[in-house]
Z-matrix of the N, CA and C atoms (Angstrom, degrees):
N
C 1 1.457
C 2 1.513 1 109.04
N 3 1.194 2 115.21 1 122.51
C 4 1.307 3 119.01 2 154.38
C 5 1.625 4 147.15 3 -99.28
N 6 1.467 5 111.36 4 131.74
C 7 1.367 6 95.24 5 -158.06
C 8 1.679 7 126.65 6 -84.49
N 9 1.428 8 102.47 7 5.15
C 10 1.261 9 114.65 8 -157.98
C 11 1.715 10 108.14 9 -130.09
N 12 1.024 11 161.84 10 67.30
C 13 1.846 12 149.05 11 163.84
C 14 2.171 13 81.25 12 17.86
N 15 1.565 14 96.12 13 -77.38
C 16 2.140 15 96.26 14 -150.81
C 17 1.832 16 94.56 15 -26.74
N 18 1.650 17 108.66 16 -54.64
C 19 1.528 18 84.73 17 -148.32
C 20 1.897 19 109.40 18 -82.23
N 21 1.696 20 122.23 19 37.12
C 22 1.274 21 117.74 20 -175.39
C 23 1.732 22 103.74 21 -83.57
N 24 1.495 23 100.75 22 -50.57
C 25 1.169 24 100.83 23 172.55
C 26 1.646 25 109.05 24 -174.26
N 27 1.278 26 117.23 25 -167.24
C 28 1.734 27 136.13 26 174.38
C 29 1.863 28 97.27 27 -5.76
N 30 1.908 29 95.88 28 133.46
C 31 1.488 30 84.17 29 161.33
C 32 1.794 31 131.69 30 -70.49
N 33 1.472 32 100.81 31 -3.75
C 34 1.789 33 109.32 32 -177.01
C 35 1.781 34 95.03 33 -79.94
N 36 1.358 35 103.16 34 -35.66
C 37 1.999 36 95.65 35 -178.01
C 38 1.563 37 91.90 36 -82.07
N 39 1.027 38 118.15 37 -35.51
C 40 2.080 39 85.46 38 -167.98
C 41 1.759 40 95.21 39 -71.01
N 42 1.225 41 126.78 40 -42.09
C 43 1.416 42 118.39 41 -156.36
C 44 1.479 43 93.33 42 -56.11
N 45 2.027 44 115.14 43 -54.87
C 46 1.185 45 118.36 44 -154.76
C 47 1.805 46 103.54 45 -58.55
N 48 1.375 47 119.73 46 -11.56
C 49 1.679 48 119.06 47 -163.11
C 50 1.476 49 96.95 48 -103.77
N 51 0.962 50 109.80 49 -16.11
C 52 1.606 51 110.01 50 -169.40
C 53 1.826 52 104.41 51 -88.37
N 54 1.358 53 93.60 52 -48.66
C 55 1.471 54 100.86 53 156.33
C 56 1.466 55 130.26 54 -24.76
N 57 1.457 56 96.66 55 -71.66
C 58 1.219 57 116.38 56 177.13
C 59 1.456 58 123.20 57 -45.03
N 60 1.299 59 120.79 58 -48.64
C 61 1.503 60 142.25 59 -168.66
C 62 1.254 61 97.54 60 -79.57
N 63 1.065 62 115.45 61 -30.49
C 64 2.003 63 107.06 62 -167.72
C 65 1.878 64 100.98 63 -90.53
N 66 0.991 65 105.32 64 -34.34
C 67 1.893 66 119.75 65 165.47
C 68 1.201 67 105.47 66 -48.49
N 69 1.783 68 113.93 67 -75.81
C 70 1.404 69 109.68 68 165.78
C 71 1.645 70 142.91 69 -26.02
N 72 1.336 71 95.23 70 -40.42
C 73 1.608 72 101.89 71 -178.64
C 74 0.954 73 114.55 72 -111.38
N 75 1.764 74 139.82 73 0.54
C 76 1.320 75 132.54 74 116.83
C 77 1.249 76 139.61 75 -35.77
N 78 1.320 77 111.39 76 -28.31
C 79 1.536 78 142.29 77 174.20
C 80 1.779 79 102.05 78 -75.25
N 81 1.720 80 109.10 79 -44.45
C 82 1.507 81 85.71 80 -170.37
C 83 1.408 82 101.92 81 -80.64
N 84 1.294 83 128.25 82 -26.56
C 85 1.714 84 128.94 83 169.66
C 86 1.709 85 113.90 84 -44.17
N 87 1.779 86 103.86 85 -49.84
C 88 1.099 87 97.17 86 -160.68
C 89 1.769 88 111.97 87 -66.56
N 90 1.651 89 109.36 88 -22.99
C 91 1.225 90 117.49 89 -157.79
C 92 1.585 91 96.91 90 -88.14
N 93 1.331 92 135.76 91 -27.98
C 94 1.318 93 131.33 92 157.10
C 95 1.527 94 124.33 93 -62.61
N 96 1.088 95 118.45 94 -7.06
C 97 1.438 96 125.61 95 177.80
C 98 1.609 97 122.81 96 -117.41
N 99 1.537 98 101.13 97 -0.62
C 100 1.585 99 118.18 98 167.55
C 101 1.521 100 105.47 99 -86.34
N 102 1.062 101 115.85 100 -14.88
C 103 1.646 102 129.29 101 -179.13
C 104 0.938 103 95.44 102 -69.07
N 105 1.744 104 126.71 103 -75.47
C 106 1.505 105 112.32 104 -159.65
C 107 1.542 106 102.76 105 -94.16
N 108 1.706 107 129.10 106 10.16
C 109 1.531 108 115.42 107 178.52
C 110 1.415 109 101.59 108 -127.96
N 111 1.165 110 132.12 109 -17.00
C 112 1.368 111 118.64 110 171.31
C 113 1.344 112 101.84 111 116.10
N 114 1.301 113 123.88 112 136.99
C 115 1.697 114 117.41 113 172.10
C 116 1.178 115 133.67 114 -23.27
N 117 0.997 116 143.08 115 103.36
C 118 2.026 117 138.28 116 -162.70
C 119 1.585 118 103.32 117 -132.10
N 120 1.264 119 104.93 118 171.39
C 121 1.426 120 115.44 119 -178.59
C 122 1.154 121 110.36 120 -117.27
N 123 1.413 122 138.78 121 170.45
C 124 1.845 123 132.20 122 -156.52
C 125 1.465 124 80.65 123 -145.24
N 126 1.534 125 109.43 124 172.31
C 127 1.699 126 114.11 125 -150.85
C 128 1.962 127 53.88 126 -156.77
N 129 1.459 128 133.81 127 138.42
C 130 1.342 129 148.26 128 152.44
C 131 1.370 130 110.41 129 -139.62
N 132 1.501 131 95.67 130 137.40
C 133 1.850 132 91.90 131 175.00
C 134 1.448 133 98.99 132 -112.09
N 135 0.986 134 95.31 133 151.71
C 136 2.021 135 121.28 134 -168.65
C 137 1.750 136 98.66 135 -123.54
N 138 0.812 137 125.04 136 129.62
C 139 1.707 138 139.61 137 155.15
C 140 1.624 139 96.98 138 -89.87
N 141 1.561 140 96.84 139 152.96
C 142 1.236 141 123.43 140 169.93
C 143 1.523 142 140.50 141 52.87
N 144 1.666 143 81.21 142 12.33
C 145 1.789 144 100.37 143 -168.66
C 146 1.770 145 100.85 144 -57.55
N 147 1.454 146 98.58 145 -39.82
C 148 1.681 147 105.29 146 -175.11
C 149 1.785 148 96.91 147 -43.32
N 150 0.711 149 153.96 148 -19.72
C 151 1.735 150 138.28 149 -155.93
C 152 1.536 151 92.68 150 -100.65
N 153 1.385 152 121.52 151 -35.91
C 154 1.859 153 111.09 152 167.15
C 155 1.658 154 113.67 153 -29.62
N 156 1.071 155 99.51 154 155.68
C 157 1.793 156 111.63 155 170.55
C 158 1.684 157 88.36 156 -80.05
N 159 1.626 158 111.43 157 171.21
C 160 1.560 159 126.55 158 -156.60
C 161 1.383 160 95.64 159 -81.67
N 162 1.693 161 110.47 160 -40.98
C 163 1.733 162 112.09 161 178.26
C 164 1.730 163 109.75 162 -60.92
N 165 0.833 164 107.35 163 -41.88
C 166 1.615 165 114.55 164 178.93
C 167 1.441 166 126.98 165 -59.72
N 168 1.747 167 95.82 166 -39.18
C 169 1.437 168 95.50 167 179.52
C 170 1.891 169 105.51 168 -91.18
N 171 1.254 170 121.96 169 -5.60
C 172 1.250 171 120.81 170 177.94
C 173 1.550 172 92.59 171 -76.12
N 174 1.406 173 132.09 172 -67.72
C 175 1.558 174 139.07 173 152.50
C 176 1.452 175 103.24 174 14.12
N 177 1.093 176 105.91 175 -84.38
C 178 1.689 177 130.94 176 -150.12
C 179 1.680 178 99.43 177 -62.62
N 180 1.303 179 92.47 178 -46.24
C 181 2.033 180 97.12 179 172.94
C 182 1.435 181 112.47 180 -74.11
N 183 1.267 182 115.12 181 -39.72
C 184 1.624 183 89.35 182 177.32
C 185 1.330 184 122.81 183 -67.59
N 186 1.690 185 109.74 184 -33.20
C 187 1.528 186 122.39 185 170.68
C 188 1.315 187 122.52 186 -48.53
N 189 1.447 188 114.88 187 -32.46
C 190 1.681 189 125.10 188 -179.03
C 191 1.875 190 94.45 189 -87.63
N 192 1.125 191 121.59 190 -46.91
C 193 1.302 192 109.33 191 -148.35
C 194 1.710 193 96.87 192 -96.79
N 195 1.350 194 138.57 193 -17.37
C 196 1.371 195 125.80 194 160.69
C 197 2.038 196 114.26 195 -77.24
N 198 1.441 197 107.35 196 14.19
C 199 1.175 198 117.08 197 147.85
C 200 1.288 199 125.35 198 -129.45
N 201 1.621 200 117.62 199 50.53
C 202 1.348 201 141.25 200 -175.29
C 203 1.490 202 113.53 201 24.23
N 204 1.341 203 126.07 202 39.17
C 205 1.104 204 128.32 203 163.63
C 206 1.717 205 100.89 204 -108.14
N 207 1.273 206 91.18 205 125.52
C 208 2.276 207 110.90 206 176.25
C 209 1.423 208 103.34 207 -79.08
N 210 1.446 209 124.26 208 112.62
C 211 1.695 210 119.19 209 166.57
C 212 1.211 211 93.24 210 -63.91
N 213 1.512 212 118.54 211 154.49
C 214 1.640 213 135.25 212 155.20
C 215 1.482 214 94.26 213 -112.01
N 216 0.597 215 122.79 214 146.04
C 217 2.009 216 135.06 215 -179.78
C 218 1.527 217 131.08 216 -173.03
N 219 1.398 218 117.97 217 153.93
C 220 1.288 219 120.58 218 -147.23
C 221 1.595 220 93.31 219 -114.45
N 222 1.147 221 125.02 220 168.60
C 223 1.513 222 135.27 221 -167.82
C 224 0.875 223 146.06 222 -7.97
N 225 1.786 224 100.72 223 72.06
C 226 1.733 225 112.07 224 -152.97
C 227 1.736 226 102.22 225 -77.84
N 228 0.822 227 107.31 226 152.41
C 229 1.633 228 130.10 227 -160.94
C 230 1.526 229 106.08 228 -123.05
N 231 1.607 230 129.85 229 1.39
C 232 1.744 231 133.08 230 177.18
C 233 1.427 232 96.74 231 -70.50
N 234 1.078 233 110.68 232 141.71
C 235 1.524 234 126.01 233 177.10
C 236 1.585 235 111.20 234 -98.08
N 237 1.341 236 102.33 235 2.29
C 238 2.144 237 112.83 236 173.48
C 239 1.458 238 98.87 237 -110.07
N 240 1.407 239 115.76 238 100.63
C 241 1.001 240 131.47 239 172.36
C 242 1.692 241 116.88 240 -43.09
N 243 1.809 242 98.65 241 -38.83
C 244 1.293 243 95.05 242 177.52
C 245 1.821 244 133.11 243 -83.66
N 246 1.155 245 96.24 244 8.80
C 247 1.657 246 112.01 245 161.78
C 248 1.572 247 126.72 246 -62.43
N 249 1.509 248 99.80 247 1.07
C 250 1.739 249 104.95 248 -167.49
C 251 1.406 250 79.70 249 -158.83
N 252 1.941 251 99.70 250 122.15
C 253 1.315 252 129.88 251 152.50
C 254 1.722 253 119.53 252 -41.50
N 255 1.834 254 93.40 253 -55.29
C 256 2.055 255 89.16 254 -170.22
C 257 1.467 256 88.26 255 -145.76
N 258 0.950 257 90.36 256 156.58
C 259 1.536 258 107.42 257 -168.02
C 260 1.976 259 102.16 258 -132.38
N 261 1.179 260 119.47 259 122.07
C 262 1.661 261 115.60 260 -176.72
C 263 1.749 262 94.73 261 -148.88
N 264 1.072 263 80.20 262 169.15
C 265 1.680 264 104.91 263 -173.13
C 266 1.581 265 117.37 264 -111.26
N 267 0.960 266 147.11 265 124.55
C 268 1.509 267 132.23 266 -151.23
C 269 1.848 268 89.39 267 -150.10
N 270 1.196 269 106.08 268 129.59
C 271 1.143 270 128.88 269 -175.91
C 272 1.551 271 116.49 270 -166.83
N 273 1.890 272 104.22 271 139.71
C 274 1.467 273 99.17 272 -163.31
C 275 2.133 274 104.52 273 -92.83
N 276 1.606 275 108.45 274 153.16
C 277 1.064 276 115.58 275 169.86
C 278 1.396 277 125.08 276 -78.43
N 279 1.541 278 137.87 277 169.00
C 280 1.484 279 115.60 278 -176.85
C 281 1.699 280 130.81 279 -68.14
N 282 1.553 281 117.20 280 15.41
C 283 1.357 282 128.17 281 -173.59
C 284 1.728 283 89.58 282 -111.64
N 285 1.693 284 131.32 283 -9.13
C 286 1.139 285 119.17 284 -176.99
C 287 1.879 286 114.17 285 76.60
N 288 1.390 287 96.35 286 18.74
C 289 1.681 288 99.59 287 154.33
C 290 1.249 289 121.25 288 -114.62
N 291 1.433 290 109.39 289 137.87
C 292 1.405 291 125.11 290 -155.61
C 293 1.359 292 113.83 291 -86.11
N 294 1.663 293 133.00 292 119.74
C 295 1.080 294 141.50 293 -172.58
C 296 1.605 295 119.52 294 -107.68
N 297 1.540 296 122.40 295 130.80
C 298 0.980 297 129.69 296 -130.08
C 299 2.131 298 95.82 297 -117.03
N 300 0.803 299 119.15 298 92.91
C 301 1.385 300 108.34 299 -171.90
C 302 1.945 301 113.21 300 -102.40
N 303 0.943 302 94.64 301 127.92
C 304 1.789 303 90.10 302 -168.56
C 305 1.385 304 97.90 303 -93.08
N 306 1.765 305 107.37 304 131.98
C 307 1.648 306 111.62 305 -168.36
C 308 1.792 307 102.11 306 -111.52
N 309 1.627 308 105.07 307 -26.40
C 310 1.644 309 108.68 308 -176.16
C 311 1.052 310 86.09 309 -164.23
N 312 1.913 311 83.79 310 139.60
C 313 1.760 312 117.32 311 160.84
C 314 1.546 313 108.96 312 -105.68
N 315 1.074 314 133.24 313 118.68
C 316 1.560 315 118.29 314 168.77
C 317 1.452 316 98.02 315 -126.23
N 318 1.658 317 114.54 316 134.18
C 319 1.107 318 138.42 317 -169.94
C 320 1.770 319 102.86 318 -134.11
N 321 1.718 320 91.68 319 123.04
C 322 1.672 321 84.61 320 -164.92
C 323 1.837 322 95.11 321 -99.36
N 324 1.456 323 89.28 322 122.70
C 325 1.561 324 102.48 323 161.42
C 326 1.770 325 125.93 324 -57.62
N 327 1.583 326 125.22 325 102.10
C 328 0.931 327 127.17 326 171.12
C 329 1.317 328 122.81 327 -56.57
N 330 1.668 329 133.51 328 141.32
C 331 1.051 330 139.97 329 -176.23
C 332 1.208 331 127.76 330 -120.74
């Protein structure tokens, strides 16, 4: 028995499992609340997804986003540009409000 996810194994498997589980149970919220509001999409922010390998973090987005939940995430590290819808830069000004700069749009052409 272990008492902890850290000591199961690799920090890319606990992030990638922890991931997973918190998706999941956003998923069971979201799917009880499509009942009384109608199908919607979720905007979630994730820390640390960037430390996944590139296959993993492509993984983790399709897994969130073919259950209409959008990862928001911080220093993605995939080398396939097309694994991420928008890409922006967010940095605070000297009053400590956060400014939002859009660096890439990629829009995948269906075939």
């Amino acid at each position: 028995w272990v008492e902890k996810i850290a000591n199961v194994g690799s920090d890319g498997t606990d992030i990638l499992v922890k991931a997973m589980v918190n998706i999941m149970l956003i998923n069971v919220f979201k799917e009880k609340a499509s009942r009384k509001f109608g199908d919607f999409k979720i905007h979630c922010m994730m820390d640390e997804i960037g430390k996944l390998h590139p296959n993993n973090v492509k993984g983790i987005l399709d897994f969130a986003n073919c259950r209409n939940i959008l990862l928001v995430n911080s220093s993605p590290t995939t080398y396939n540009v097309e694994d991420y819808r928008y890409t922006y830069l967010l940095s605070k000004d000297g009053r400590a409000n956060t400014q939002v700069v859009p660096l890439l749009t990629y829009n995948k052409i269906e075939k």
